[in-house]
NUDO-375685 format. One line per 4 residues: number of its first residue (from 1); for each residue x, y, z of N, C-alpha, C. Coordinates in steps of 0.05 Angstrom, whole numbers. Example, Ala and Ser with C-alpha at 12.3 -4.5 7.8 and 13.67 -1.06 7.14 Angstrom:
# NUDO-375685
1) 264/-114/156/246/-90/156/264/-66/156  257/-45/142/273/-21/143/258/1/157
# end
This chain:
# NUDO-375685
1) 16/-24/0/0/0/0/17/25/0  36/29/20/55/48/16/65/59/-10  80/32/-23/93/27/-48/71/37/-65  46/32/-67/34/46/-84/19/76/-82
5) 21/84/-53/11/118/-45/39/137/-58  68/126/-56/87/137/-62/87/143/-98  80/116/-108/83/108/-135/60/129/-142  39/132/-133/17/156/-144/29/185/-128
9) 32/195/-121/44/221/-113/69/223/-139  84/202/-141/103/206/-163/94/221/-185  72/206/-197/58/198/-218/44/232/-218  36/236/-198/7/255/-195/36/280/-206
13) 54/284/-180/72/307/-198/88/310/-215  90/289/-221/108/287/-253/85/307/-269  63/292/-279/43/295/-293/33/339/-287  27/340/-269/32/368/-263/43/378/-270
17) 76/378/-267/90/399/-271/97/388/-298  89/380/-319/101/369/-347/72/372/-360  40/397/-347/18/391/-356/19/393/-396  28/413/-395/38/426/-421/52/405/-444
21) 67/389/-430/73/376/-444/74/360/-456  50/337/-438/41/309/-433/12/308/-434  7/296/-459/-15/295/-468/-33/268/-459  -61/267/-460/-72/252/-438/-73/221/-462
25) -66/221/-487/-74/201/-503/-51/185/-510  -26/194/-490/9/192/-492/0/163/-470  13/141/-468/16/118/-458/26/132/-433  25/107/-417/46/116/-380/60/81/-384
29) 80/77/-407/89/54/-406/112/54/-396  119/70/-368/141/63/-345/153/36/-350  184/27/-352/185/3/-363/214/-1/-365  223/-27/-364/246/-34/-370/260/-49/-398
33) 274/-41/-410/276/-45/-444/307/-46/-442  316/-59/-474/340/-61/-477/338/-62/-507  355/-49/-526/364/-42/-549/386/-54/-559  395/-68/-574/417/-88/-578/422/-97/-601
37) 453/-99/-614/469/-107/-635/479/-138/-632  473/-165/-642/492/-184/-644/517/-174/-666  530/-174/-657/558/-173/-672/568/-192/-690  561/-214/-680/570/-243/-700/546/-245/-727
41) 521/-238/-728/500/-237/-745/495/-216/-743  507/-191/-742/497/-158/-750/457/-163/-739  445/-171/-735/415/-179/-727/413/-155/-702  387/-141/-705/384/-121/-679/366/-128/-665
45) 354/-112/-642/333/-128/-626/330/-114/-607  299/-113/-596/293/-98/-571/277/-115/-556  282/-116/-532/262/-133/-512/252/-108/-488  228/-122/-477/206/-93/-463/192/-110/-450
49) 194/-103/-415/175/-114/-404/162/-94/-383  129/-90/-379/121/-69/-367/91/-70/-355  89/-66/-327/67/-64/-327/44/-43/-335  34/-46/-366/19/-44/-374/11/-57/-409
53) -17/-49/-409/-31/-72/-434/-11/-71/-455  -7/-83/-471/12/-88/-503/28/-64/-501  51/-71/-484/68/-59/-489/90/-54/-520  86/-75/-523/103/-82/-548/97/-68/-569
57) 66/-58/-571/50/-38/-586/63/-17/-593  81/-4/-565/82/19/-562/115/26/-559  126/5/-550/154/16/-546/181/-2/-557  172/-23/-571/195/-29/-588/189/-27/-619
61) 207/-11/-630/207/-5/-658/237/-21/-681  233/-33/-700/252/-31/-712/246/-40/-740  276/-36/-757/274/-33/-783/306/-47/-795  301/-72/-815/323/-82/-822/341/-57/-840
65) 359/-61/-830/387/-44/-852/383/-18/-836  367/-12/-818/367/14/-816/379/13/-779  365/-2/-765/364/1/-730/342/-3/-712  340/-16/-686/310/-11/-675/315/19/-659
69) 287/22/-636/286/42/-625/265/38/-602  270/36/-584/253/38/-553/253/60/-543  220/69/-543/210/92/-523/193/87/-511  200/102/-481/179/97/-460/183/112/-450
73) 173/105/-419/172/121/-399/134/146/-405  137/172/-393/110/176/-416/112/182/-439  107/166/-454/118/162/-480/110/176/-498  128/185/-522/128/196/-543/128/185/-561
77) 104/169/-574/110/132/-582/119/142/-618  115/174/-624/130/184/-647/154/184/-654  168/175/-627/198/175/-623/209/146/-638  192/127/-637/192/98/-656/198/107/-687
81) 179/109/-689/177/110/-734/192/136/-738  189/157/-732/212/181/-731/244/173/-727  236/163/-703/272/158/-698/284/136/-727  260/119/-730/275/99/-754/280/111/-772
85) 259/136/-777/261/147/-817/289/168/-811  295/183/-785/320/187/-789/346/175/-796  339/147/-783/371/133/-787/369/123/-823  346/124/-822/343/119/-855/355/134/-872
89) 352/159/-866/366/180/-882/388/187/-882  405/161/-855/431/174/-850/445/184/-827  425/190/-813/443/203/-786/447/185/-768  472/191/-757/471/173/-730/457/172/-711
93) 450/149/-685/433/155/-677/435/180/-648  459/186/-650/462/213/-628/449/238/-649  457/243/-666/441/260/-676/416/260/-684  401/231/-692/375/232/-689/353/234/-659
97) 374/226/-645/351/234/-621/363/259/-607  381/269/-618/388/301/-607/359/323/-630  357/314/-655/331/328/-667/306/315/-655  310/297/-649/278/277/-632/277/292/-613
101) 293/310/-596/284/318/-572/282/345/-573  295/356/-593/294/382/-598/264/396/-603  253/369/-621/217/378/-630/199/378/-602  205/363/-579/196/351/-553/192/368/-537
105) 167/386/-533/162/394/-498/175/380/-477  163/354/-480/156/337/-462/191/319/-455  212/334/-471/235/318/-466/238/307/-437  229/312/-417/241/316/-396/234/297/-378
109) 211/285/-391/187/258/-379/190/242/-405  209/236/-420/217/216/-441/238/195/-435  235/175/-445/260/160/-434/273/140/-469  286/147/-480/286/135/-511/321/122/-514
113) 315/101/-535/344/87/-537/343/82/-570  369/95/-588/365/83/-609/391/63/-613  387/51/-633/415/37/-636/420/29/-673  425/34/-688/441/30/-714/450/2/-724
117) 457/4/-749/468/-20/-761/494/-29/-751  515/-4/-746/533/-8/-736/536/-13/-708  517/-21/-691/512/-11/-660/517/4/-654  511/37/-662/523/56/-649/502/62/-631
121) 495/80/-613/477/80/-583/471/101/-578  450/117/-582/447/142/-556/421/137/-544  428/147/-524/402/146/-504/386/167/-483  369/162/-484/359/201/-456/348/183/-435
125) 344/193/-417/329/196/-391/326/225/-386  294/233/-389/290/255/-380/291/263/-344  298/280/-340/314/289/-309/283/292/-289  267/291/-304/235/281/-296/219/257/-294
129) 237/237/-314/217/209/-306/229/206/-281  205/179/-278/200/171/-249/219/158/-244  227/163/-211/250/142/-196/242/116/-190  256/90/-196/289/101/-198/293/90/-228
133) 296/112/-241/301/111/-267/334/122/-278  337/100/-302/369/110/-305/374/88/-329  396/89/-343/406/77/-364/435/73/-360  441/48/-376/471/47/-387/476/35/-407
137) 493/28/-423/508/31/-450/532/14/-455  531/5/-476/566/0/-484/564/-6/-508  581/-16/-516/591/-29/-544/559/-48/-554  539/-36/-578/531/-45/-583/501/-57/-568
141) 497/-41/-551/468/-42/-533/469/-23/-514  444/-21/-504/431/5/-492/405/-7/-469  413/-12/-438/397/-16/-422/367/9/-412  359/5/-412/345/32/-394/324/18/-376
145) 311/42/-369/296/36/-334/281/60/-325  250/61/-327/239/85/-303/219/66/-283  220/89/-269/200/77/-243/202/49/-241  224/48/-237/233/7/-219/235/12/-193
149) 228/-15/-180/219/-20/-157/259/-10/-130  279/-15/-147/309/1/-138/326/10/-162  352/20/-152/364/27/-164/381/8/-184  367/-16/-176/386/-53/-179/385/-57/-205
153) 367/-49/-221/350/-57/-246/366/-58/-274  380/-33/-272/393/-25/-292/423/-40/-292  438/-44/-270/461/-53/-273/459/-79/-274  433/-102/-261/427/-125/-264/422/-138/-298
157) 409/-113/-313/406/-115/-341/434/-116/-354  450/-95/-346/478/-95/-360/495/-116/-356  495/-139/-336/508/-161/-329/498/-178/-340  475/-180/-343/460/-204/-353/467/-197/-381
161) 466/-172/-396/479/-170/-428/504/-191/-436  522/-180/-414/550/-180/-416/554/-213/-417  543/-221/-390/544/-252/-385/532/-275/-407  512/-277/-421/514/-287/-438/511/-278/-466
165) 547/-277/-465/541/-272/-495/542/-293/-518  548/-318/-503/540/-338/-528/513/-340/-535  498/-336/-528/473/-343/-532/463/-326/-553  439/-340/-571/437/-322/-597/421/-295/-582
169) 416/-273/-602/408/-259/-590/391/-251/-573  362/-266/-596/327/-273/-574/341/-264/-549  356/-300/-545/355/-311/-520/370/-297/-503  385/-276/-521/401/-267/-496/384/-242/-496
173) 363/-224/-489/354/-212/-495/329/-216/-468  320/-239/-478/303/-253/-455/329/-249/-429  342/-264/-431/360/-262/-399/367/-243/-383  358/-222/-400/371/-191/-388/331/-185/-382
177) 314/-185/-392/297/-178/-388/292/-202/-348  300/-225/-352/293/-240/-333/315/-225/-308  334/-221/-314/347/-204/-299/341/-189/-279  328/-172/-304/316/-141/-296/288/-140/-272
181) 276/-166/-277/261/-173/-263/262/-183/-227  281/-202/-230/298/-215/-209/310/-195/-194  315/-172/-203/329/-147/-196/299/-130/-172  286/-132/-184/254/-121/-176/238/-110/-200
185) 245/-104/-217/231/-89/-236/208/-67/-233  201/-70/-248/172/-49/-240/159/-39/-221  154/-23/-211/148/-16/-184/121/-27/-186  100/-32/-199/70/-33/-202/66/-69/-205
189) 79/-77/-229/90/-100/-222/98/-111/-249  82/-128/-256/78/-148/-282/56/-154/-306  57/-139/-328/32/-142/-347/37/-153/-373  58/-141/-389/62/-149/-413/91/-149/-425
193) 96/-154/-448/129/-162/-453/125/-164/-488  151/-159/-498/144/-164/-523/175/-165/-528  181/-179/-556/211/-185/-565/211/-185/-595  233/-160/-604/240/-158/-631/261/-171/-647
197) 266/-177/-661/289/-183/-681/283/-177/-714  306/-162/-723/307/-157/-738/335/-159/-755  330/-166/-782/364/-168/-793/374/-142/-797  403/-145/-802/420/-125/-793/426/-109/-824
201) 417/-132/-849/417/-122/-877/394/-126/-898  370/-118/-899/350/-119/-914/352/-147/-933  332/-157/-942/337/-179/-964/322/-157/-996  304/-140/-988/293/-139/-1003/267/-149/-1005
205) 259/-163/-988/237/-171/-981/227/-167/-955  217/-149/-949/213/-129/-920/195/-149/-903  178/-176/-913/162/-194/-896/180/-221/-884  211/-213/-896/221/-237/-891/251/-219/-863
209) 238/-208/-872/268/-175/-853/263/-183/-814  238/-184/-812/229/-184/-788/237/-211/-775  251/-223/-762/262/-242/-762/238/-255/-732  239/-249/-710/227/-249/-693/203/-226/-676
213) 179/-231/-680/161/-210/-676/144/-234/-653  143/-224/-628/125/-245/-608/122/-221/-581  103/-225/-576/89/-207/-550/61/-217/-538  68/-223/-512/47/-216/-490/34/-195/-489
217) 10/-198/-486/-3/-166/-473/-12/-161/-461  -15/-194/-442/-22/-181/-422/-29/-214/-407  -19/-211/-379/-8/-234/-364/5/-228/-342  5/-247/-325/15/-252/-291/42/-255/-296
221) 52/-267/-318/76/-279/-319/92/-277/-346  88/-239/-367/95/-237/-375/119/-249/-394  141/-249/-374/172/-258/-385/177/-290/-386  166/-297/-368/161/-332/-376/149/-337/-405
225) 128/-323/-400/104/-344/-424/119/-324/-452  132/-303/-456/157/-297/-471/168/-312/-486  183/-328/-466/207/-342/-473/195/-371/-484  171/-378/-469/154/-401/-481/149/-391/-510
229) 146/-376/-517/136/-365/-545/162/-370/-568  181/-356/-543/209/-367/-569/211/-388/-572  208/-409/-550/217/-430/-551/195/-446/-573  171/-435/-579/154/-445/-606/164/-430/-620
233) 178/-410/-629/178/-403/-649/199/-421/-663  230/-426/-648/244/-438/-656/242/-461/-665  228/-478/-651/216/-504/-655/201/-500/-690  183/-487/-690/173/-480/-729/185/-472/-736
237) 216/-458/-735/233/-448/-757/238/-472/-762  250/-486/-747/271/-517/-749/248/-539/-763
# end
């Protein structure tokens, strides 16, 4: 009960002092995500788990040959297909979300990660989402984090990156999301999850580009029944 009188006072003044900015038809998909390059198969990928309905709707974006893109937090879900048609045209992704935020009232209650063909990375946390929110980075992926239940969330995601890196990507993707969880995750708790893959070089055939597309939308046990999903999917590729 506490945990959630705190979690609404958050909520109530964020939303206040950002009235101008934050529009009432904008998602509240507070949430933990990861943006990511395999290096051995150039393949990109975003995994997202959050309590609220189809997340996956709303905050993982991507595009073969070009990069994905995760936004959340109160989301600017324009920051998806925008951020992709910039890398389309070329820019890196520090300079596309340096113009992504430039157009943005609301920068400040945004939380966005893009990442490139080459894995290059930038990322925001606006100095207004909810605590305890925060990101980290390296070579070829991009953790992020608002309103989690501690400060544990984000560096539990970046270990779990690091630690398996044999594993293909999905799966390593899932592990950092399971991580993030085990960590505490969400302050609210558990609803939905969704997992991208995409290749790293177009074929030319944009229905065959999407390599892995699978989401929950809504469930007790989001990140489990996830990974059950990969584990059918793989099973019908093979």
């Amino acid at each position: 009960m506490k945990t959630l009188l705190l979690f609404g006072l958050a909520l109530s003044a964020v939303l206040t002092s950002n009235a101008q900015a934050y529009r009432r038809n904008e998602p509240l998909a507070h949430t933990f995500s990861i943006v990511a390059r395999d290096p051995n198969t150039g393949e990109m990928g975003v995994a997202v788990q959050s309590h609220w309905f189809s997340v996956g709707t709303v905050v993982s974006w991507g595009e073969a040959g070009v990069g994905v893109v995760a936004t959340q937090s109160l989301v600017n879900v324009s920051f998806g297909p925008r951020g992709l048609d910039l890398m389309r045209q070329g820019m890196d992704p520090a300079t596309a979300l340096k113009q992504l935020l430039e157009d943005d009232e609301g920068r400040n209650v945004r939380q966005v990660a893009l990442l490139d063909t080459q894995g290059r990375v930038a990322v925001h946390t606006g100095q207004d989402c909810i605590a305890y929110a925060s990101h980290d980075s390296g070579e070829g992926f991009s953790v992020q984090a608002n309103m989690m239940l501690n400060d544990k969330v984000v560096p539990a995601m970046k270990a779990a990156w690091l630690q398996h890196d044999k594993l293909p990507l999905a799966e390593r993707l899932i592990e950092v999301l399971k991580a993030a969880q085990a960590a505490g995750g969400d302050i609210r708790g558990k609803q939905s999850a969704a997992l991208l893959v995409v290749r790293g070089q177009p074929t030319g055939r944009p229905w065959e580009d999407r390599l892995i597309d699978l989401r929950v939308d809504d469930g007790t046990e989001p990140i489990a029944e996830l990974e059950r999903l990969l584990r059918v999917h793989r099973a019908y590729t093979l």
